[in-house]
C-alpha positions in Angstrom: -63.4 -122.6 13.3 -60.4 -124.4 14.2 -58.9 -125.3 10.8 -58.5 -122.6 8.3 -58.2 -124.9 4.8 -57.2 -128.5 4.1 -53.3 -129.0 4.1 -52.8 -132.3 2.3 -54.5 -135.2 1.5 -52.0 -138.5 1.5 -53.0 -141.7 -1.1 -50.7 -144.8 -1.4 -49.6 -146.0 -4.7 -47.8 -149.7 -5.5 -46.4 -148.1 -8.7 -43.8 -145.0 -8.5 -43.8 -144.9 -12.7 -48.1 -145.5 -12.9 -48.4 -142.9 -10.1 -45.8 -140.5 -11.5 -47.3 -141.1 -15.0 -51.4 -140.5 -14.0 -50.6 -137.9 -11.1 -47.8 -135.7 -13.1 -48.5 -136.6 -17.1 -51.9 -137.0 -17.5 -53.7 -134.9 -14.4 -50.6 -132.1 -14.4 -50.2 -132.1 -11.0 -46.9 -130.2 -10.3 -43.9 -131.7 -8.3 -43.1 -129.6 -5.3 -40.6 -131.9 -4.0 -39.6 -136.2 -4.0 -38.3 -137.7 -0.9 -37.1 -141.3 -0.9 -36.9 -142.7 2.8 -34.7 -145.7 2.8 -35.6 -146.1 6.7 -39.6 -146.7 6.0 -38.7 -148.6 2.0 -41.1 -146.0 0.5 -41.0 -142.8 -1.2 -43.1 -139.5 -1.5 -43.8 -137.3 -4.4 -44.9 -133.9 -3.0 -47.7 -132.3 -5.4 -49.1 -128.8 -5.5 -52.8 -129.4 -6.1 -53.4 -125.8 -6.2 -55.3 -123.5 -3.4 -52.4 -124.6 -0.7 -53.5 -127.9 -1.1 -50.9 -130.5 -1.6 -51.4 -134.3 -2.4 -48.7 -136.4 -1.1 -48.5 -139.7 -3.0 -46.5 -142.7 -0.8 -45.4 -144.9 -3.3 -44.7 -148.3 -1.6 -44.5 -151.5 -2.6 -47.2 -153.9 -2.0 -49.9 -151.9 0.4 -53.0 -153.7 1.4 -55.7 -153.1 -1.1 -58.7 -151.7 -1.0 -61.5 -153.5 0.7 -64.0 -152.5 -1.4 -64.9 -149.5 -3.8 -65.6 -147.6 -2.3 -67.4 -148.2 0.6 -64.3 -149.3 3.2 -64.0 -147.1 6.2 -61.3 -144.3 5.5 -61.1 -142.2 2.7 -64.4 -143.0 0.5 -62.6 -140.8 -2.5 -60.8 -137.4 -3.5 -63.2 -135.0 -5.4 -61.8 -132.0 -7.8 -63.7 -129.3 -8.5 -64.1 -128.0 -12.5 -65.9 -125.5 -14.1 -67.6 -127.8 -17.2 -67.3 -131.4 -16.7 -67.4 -132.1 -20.2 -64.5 -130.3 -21.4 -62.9 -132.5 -18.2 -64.2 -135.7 -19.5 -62.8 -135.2 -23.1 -59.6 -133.9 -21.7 -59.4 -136.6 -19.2 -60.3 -139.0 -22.3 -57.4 -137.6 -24.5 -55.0 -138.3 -22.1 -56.2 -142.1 -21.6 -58.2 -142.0 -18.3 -61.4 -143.0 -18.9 -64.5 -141.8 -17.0 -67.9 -143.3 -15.6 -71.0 -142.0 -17.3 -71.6 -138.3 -16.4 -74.8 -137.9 -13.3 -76.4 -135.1 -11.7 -74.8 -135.1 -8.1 -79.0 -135.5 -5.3 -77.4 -133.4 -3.1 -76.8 -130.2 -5.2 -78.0 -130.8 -8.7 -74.3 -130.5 -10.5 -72.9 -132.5 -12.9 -70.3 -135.3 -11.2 -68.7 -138.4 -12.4 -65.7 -140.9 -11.3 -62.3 -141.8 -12.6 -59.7 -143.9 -10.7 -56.3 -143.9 -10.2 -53.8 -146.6 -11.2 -54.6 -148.7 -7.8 -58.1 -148.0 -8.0 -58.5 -145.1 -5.9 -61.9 -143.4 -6.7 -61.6 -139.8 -7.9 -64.5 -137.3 -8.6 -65.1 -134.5 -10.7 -67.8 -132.5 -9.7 -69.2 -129.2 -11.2 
């Protein structure tokens, strides 16, 4: 194959303090590294979401919104894999992020459900 893993996956906030807040306090993702660039009015937070995966989170002010949820072209939604979704629910729910009703995923018979972000960004977990 061509690619050997996933480097990165990029998401747009409108809030540096919500994004900060949901990203670093309440999910735990680590900061690797903040860059503000003046040039482009924005700024990136660098996180390690484990596996050599990084999130990059471009905090700029007033980005288009979402078309629809989530069925725009482009990213449909960032999934996160977790051993038992309940414990994930209830420690998801005890840091204030609230989750849609737990389902069985057609495609492989696990346990999945949603959460969003602060600008609405659909985000899975998924046994």
């Amino acid at each position: 194959m061509l690619f050997e893993e996933i480097h990165h996956v990029a998401i747009i906030s409108s809030d540096y303090e919500k994004a900060k807040d949901f990203y670093v306090d309440k999910l735990g993702f680590k900061i690797k590294r903040e860059v503000e660039r003046k040039e482009r009015n924005d700024t990136i937070i660098i996180l390690d979401a484990g596996n050599n995966i990084e999130i990059e989170l471009f905090i700029e002010k007033n980005p288009p919104l979402r078309v629809t949820r989530p069925e725009a072209a482009g990213l449909r939604h960032l999934a996160f894999r977790v051993d038992d979704i309940i414990s994930a629910v209830a420690e998801l729910k005890e840091r204030g992020i609230e989750t849609e009703e737990i389902r069985i995923d057609p495609q492989d018979g696990k346990r999945m459900t949603f959460f969003f972000d602060p600008d609405h960004l659909p985000l899975e977990i998924h046994e």
